[in-house]
VEXGUNU-285306 format. One line per 4 residues: number of its first residue (from 0); for each residue x, y, z of N, C-alpha, C, O. Coordinates in nm, 2 decimals, m for minus. Layout:
N
NUM = X,Y,Z,X,Y,Z,X,Y,Z,X,Y,Z | ...;
This chain:
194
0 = m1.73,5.98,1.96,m1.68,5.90,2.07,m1.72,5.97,2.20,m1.66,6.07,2.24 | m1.78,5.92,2.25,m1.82,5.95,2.44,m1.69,5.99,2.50,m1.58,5.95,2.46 | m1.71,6.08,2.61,m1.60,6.16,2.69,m1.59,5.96,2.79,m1.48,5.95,2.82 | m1.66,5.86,2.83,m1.57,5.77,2.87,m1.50,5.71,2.79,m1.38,5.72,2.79;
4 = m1.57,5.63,2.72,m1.52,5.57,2.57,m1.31,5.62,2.55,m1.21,5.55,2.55 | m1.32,5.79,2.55,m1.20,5.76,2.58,m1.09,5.80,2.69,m0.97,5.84,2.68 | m1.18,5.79,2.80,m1.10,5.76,2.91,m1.00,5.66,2.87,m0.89,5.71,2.90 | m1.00,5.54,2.82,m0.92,5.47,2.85,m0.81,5.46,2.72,m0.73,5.37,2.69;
8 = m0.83,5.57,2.65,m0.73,5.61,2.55,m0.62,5.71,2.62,m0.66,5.81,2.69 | m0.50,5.67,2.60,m0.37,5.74,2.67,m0.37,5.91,2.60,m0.44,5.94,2.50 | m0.29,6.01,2.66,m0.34,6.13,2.57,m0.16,6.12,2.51,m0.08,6.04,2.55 | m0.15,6.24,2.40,m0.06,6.22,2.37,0.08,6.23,2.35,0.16,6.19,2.27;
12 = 0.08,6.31,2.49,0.24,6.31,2.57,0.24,6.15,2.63,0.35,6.12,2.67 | 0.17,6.07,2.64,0.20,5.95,2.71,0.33,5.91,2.68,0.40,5.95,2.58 | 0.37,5.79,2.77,0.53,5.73,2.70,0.49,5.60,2.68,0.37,5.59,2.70 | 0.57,5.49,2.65,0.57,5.38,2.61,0.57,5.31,2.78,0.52,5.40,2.86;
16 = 0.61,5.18,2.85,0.64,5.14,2.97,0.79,5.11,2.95,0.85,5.08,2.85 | 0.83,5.11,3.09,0.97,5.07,3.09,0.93,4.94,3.17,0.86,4.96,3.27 | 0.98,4.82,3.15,1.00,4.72,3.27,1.13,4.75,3.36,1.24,4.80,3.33 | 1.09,4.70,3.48,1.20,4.76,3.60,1.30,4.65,3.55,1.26,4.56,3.48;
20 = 1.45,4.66,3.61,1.54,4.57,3.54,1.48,4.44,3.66,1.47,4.33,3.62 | 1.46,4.45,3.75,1.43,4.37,3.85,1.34,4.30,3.82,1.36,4.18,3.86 | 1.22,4.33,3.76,1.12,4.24,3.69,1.14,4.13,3.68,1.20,4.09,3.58 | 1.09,4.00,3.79,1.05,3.89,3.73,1.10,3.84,3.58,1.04,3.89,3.49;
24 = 1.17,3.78,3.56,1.18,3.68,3.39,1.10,3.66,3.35,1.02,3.60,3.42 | 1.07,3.69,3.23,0.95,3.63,3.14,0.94,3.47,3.14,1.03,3.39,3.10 | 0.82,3.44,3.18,0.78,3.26,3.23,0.83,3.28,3.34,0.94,3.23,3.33 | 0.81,3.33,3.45,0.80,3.33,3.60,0.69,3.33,3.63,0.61,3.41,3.58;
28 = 0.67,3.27,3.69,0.52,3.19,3.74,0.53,3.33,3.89,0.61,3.31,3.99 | 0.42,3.48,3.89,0.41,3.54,3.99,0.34,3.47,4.09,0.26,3.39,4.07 | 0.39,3.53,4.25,0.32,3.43,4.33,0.23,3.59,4.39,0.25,3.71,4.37 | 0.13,3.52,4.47,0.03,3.60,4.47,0.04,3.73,4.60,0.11,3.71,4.71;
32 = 0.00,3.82,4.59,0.06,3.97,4.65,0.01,3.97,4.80,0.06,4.03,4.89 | m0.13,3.87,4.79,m0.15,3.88,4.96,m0.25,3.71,4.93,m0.31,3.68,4.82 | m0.25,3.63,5.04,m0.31,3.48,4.99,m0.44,3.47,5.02,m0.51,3.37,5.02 | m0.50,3.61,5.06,m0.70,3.61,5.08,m0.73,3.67,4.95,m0.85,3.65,4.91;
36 = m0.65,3.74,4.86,m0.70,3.84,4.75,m0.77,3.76,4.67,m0.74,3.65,4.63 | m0.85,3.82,4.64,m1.02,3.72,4.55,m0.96,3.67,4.44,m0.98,3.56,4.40 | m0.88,3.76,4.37,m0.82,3.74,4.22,m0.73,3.63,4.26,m0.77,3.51,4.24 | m0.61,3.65,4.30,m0.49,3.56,4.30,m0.42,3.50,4.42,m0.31,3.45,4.43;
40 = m0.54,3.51,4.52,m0.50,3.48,4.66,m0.57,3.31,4.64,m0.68,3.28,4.60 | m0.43,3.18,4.72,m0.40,3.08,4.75,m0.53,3.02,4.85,m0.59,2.92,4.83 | m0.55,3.14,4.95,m0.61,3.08,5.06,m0.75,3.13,5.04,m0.83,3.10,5.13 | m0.80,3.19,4.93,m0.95,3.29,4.97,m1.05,3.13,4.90,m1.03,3.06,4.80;
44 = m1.14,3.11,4.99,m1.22,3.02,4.98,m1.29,3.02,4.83,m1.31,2.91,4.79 | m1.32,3.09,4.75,m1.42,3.14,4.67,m1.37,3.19,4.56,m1.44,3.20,4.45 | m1.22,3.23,4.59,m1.17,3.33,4.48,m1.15,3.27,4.35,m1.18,3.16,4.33 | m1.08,3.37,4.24,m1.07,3.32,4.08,m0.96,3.26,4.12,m0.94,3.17,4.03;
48 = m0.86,3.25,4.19,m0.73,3.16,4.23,m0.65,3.16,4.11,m0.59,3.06,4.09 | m0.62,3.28,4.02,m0.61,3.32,3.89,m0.39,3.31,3.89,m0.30,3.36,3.96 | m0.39,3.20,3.79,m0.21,3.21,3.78,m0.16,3.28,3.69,m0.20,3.28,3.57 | m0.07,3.36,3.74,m0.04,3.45,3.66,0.10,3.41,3.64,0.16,3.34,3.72;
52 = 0.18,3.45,3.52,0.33,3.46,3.47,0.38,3.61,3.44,0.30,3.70,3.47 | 0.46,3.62,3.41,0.53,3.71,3.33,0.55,3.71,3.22,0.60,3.60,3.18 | 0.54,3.78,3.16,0.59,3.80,2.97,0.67,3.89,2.95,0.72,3.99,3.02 | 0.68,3.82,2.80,0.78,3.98,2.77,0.75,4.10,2.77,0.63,4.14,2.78;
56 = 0.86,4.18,2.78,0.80,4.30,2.78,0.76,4.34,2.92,0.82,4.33,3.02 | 0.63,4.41,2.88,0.53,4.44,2.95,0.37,4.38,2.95,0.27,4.45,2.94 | 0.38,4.27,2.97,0.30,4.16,2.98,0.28,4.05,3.04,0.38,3.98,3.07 | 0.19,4.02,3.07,0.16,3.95,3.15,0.02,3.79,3.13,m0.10,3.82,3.13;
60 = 0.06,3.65,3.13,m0.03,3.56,3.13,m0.07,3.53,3.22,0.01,3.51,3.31 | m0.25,3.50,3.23,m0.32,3.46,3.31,m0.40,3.34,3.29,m0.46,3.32,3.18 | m0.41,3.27,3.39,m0.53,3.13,3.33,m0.60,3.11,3.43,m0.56,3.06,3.54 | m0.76,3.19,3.40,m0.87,3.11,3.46,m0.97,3.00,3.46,m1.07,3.01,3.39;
64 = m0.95,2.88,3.58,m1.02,2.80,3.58,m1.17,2.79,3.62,m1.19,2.75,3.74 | m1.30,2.83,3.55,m1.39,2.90,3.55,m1.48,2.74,3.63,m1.50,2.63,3.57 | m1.51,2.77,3.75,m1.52,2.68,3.89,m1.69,2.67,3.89,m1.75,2.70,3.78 | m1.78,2.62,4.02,m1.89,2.60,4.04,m1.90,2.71,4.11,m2.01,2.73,4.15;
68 = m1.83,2.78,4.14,m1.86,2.86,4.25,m1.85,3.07,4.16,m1.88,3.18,4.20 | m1.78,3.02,4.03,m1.77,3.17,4.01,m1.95,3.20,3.91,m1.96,3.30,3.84 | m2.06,3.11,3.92,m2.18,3.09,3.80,m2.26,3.20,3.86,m2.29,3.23,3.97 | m2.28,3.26,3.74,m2.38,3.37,3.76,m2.53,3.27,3.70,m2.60,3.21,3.79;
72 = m2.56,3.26,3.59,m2.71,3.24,3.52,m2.61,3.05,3.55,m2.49,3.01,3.57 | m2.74,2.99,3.51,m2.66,2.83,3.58,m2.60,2.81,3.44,m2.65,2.83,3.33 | m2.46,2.76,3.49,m2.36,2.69,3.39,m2.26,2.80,3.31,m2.20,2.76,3.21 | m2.26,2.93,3.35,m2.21,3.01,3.31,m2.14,3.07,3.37,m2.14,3.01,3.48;
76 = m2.03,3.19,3.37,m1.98,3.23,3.48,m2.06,3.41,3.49,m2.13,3.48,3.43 | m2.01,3.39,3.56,m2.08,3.57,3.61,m2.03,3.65,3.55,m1.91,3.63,3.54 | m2.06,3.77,3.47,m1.98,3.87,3.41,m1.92,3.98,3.49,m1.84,4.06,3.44 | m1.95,3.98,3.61,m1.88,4.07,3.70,m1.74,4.00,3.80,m1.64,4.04,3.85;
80 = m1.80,3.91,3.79,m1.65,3.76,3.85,m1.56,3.78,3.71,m1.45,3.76,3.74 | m1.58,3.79,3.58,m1.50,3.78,3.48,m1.41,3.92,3.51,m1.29,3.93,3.53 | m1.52,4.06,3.52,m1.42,4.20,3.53,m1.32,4.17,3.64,m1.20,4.19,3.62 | m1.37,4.12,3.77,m1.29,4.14,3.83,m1.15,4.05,3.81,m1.05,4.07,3.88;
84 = m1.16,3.94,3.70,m1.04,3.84,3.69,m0.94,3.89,3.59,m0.83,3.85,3.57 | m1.01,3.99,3.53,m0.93,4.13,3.41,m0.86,4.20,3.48,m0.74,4.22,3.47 | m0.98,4.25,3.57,m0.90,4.35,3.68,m0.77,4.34,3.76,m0.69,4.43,3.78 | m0.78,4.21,3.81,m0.64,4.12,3.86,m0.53,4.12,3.76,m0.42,4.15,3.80;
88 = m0.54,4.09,3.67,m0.48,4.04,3.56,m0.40,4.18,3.48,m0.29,4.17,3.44 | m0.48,4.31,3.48,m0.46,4.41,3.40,m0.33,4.42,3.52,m0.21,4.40,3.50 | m0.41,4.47,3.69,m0.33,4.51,3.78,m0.18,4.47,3.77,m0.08,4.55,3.76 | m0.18,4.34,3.77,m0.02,4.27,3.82,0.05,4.27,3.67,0.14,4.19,3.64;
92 = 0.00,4.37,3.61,0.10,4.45,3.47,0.21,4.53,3.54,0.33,4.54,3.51 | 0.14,4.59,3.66,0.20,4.70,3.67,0.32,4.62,3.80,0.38,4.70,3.88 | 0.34,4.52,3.82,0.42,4.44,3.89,0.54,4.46,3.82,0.63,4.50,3.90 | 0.59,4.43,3.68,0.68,4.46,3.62,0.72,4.57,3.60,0.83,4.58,3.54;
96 = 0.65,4.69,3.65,0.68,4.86,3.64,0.78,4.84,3.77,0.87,4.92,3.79 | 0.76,4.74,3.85,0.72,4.77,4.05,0.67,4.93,4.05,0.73,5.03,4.08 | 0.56,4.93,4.01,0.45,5.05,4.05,0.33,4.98,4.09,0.28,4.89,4.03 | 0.29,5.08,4.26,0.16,4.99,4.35,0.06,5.09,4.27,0.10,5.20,4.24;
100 = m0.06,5.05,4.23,m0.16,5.10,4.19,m0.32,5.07,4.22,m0.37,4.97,4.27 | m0.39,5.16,4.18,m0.52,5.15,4.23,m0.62,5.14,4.08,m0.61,5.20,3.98 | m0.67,5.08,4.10,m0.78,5.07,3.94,m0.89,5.25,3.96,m0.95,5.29,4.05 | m0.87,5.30,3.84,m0.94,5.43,3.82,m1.06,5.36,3.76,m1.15,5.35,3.83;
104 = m1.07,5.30,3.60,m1.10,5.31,3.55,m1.10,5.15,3.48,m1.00,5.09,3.48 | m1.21,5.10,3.42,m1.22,4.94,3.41,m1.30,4.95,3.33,m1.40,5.01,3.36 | m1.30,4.90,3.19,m1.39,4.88,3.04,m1.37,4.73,3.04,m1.26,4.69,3.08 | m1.48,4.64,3.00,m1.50,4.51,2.98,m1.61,4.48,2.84,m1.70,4.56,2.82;
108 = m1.57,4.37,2.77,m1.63,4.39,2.67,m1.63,4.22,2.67,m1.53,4.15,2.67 | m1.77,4.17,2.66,m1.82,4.03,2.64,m1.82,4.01,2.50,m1.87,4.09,2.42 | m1.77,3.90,2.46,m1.80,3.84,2.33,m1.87,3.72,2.29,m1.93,3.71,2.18 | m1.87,3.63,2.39,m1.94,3.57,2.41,m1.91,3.47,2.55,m1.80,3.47,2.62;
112 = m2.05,3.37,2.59,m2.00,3.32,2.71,m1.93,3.26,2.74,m1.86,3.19,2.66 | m1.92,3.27,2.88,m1.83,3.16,2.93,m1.84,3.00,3.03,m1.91,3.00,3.13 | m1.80,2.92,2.99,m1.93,2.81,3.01,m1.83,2.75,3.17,m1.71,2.76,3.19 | m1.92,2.69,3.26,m1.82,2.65,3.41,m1.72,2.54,3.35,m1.74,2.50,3.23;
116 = m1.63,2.49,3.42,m1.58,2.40,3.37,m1.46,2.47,3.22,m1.38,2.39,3.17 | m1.46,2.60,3.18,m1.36,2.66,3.08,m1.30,2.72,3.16,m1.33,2.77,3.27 | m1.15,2.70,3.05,m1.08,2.83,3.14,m0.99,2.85,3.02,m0.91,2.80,2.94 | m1.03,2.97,3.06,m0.97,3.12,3.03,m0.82,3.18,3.00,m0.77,3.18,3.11;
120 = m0.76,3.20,2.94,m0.64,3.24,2.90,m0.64,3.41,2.91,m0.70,3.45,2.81 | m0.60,3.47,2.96,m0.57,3.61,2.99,m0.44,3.66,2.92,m0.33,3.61,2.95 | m0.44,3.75,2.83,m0.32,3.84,2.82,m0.34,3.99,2.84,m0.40,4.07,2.78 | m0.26,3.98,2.93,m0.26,4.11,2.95,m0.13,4.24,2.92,m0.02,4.19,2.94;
124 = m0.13,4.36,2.88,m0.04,4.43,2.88,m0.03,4.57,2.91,m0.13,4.64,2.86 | 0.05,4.65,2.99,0.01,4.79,2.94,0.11,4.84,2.86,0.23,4.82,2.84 | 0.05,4.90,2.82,0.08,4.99,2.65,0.15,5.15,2.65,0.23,5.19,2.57 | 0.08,5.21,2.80,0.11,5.35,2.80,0.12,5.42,2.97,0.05,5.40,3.07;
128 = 0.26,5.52,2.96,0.22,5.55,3.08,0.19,5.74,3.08,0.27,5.79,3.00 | 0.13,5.81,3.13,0.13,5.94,3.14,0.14,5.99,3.27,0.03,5.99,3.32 | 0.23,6.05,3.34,0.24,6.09,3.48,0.20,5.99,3.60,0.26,5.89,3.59 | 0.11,5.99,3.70,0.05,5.89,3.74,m0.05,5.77,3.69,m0.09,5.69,3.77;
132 = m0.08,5.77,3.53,m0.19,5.70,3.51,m0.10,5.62,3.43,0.00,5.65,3.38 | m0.19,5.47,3.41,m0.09,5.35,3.39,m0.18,5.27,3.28,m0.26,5.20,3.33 | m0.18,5.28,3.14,m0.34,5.25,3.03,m0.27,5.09,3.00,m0.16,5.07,2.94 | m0.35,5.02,3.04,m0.34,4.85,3.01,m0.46,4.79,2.94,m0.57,4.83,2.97;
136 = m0.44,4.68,2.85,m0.55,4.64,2.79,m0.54,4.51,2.79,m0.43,4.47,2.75 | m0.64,4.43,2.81,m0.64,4.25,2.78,m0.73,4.15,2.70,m0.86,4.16,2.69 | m0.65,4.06,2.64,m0.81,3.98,2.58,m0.78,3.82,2.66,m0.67,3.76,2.69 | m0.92,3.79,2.69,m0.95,3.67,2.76,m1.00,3.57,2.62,m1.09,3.60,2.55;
140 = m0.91,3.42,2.60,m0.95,3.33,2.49,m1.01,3.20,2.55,m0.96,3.18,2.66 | m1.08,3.13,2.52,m1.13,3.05,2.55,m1.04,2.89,2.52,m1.00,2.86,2.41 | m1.04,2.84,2.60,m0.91,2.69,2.55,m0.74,2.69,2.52,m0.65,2.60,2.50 | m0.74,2.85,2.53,m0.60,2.83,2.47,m0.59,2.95,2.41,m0.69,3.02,2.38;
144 = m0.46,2.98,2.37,m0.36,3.12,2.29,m0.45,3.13,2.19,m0.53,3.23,2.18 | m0.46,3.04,2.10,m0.55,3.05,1.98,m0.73,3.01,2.00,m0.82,2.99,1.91 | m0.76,3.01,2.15,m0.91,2.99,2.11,m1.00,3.14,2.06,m0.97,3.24,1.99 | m1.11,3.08,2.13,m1.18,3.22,2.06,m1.19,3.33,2.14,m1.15,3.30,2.26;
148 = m1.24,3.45,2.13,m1.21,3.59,2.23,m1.30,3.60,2.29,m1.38,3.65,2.21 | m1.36,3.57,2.41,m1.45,3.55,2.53,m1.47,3.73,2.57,m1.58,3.78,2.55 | m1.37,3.79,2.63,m1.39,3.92,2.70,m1.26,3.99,2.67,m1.14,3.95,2.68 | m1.30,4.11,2.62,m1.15,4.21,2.58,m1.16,4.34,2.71,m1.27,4.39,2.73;
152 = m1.07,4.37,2.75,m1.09,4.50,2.86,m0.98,4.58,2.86,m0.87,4.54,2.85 | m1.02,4.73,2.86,m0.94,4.82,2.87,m0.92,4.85,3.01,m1.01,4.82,3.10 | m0.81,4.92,3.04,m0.83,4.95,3.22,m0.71,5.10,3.21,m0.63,5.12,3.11 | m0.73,5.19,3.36,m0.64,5.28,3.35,m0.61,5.27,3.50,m0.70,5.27,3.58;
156 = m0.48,5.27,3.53,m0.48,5.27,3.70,m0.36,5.42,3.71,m0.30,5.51,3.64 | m0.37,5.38,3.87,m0.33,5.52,3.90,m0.25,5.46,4.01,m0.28,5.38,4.10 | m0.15,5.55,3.99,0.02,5.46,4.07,m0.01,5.57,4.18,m0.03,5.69,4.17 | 0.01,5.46,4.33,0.03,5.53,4.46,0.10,5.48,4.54,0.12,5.36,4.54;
160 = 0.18,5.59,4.65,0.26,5.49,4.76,0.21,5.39,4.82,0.09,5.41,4.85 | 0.24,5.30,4.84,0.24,5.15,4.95,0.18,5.22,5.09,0.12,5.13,5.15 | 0.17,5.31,5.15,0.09,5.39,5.25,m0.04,5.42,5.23,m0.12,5.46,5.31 | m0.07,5.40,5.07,m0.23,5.40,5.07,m0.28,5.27,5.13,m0.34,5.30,5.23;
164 = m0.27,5.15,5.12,m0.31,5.07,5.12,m0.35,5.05,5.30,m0.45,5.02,5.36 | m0.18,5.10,5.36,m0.18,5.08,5.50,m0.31,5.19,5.60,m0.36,5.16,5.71 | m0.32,5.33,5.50,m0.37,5.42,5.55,m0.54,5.40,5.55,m0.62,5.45,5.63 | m0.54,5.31,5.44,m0.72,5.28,5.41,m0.79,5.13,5.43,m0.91,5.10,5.43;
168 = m0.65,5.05,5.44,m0.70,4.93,5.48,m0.75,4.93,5.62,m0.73,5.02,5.71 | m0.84,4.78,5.63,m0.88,4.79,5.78,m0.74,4.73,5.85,m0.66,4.65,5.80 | m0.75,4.80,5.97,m0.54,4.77,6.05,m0.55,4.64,6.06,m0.46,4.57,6.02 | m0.66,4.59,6.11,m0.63,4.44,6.15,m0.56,4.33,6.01,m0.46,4.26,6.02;
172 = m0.61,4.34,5.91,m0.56,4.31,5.81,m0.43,4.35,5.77,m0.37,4.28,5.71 | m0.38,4.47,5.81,m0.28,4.50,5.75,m0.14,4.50,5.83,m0.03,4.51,5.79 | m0.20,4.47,5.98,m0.12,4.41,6.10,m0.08,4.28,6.08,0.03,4.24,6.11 | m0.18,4.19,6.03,m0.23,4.04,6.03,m0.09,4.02,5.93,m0.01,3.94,5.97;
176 = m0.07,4.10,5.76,m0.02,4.11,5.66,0.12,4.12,5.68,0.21,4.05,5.63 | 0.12,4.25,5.76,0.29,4.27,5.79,0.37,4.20,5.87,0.49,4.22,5.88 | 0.28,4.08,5.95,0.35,3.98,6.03,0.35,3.88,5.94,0.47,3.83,5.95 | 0.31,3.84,5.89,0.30,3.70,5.77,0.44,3.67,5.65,0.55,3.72,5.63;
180 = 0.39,3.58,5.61,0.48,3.55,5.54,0.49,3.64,5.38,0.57,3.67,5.29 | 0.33,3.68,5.42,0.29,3.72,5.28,0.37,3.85,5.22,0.40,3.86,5.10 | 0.40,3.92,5.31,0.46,4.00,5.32,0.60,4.04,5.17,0.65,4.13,5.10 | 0.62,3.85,5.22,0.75,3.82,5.08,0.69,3.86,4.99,0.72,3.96,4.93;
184 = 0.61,3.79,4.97,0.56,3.77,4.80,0.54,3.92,4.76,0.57,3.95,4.64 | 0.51,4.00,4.82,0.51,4.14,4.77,0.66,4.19,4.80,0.67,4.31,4.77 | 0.74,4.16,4.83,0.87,4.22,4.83,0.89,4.21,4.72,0.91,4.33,4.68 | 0.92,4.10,4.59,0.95,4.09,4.50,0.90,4.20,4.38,0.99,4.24,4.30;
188 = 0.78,4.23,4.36,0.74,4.37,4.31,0.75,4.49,4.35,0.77,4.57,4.26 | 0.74,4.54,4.45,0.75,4.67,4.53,0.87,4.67,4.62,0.93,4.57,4.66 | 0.90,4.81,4.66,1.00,4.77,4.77,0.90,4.84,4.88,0.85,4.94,4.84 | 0.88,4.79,4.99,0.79,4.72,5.10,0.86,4.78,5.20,0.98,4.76,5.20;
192 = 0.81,4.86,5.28,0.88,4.90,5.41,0.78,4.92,5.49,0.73,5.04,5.49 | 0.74,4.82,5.60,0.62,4.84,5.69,0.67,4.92,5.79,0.59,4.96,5.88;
């Protein structure tokens, strides 16, 4: 097995996850963390506009409606518009930790296509945590819980203060952010102190 291959295997002090008791209820429909974000943002012209819930546990459902606008080869969707809808999906696992994170590390695995006009069923979960790193994995089905397995991805993120974001984002954006309403919607996963 390749030194990446198992990157995204947990080592063996890892622990299990805890959900925070504040976590969202399972079937809580999450609302999206900022309303331009490509993945789950309301307002981004283009984005996967991806809905996400809560599950038990430490899990999380997603459903993407695969549009005219996400087509890579014609009538298909793009395989790099799919990682990033994993990537979304894997991320707002760690919403139920309330831990802010950054993606290290992102494995995607095609099984077969995905045609415009399908959408996608996402589950997502993480499995493991080891000091700052956070190992989550998802499979994408086609039609429904029981369709067929479109894309499976492993992912590893890495938990950081809420000052990364402020320290590396561009300010105007993050000025724009802290004045907004948007601001809520992330109160409810992190505790937020601009």
């Amino acid at each position: 097995m390749s030194e990446r291959r198992r990157s995204v295997h947990p080592p063996a002090h890892a622990q299990p996850p805890v959900r925070h008791p504040e976590a969202p209820e399972p079937g809580t429909r999450l609302a999206s963390h900022y309303r331009l974000c490509f993945g789950c943002g309301t307002d981004h012209p283009t984005g996967l506009h991806l809905a996400l819930t809560a599950g038990e546990g430490c899990t999380i459902h997603a459903e993407l409606v695969v549009g005219e606008h996400h087509q890579g080869a014609p009538g298909l969707a793009h395989g790099g518009l799919l990682a990033a809808a994993f990537d979304e999906a894997l991320g707002t696992v760690t919403w139920l930790l309330r831990v802010p994170v950054v993606t290290a590390h992102l494995e995607t695995d095609y099984r077969s296509p995905v045609p415009v006009g399908s959408v996608m069923m996402i589950d997502a979960e993480c499995y493991a945590v080891a000091g700052r790193k956070i190992y989550s994995r998802a499979v994408g089905r086609l039609g429904g819980p029981e369709g067929p397995v479109a894309v499976e991805a492993h992912a590893v993120f890495v938990a950081v203060p809420l000052e990364h974001f402020r320290a590396n984002g561009r300010a105007a954006d993050i000025e724009a952010f802290v004045a907004s309403s948007d601001i809520e919607a992330t109160r409810h996963a992190f505790e937020v102190n601009p």
